[in-house]
N, C-alpha and C positions, 0 to 999 in steps of 0.2 A: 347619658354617660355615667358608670358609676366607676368605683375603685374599690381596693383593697387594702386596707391601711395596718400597719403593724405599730402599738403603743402600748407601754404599762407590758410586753409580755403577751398580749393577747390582739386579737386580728379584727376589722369591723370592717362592714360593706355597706360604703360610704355612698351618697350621689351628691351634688347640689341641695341643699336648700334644709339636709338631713340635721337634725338634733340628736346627737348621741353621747352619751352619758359613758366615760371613760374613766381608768385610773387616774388620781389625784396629779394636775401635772402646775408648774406653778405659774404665774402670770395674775394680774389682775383682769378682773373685768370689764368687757370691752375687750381685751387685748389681742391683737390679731398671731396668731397660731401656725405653725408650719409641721407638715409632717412628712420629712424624706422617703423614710419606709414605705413604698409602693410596692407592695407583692405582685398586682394584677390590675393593668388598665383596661376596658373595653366601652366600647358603643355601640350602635348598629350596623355600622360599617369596619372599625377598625378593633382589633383586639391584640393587647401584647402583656404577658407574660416574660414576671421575671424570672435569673436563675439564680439569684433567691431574688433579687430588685429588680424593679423598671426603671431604666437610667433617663435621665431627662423629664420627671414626671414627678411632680410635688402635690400635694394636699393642704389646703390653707383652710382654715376656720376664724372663728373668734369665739372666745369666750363669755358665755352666758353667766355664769354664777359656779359657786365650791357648795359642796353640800357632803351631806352623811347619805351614805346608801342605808337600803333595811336590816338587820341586826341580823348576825345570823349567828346562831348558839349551837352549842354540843355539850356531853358532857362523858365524863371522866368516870367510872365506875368498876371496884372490886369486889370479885361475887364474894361472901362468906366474911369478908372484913367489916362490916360496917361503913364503908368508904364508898361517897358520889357527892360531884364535884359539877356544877352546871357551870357552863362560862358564854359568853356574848362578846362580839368584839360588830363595831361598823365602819366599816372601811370609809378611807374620804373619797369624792368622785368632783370628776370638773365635768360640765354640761358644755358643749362644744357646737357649735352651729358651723355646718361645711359652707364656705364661701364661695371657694374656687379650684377645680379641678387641673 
């Protein structure tokens, strides 16, 4: 049985027992986690789709640890002026263990 979960903005295809590394969301560790946003439940037998949510269908986790994701840099440059500008930014991430479907 897996699902489809919507958090932070962005969507992940979740099953049982799954670690997945999401937008910075708050809680301590250990702490056990809820996630209404079901776009898409299925199994081998049953499948339902929402229009945009699946009603009656929740996503629980708990939380693993906060962390910094890898850096990710760009930069800023004017042809002919003498002007470039490098910059870095690393987003926070929470590490999310799926409990129960």
């Amino acid at each position: 049985m897996f699902a489809i979960i919507k958090t932070g903005g962005k969507q992940y295809l979740v099953k049982k027992g799954d670690k997945v590394k999401i937008e910075k969301i708050e809680g301590e560790i250990g702490t056990q986690v809820e996630f209404p946003e079901v776009l898409f439940w299925g199994g081998d037998k049953e499948v339902k789709v929402g229009m945009p949510l699946v009603k009656d269908v929740k996503v629980e986790g708990k939380i693993l640890g906060q962390a910094k994701a890898k850096k990710v840099t760009g930069i800023k440059h004017k042809p002919k002026k003498r002007y470039k500008v490098k910059f870095g930014h690393r987003q926070m991430v929470t590490e999310v263990e799926i409990t129960k479907i």
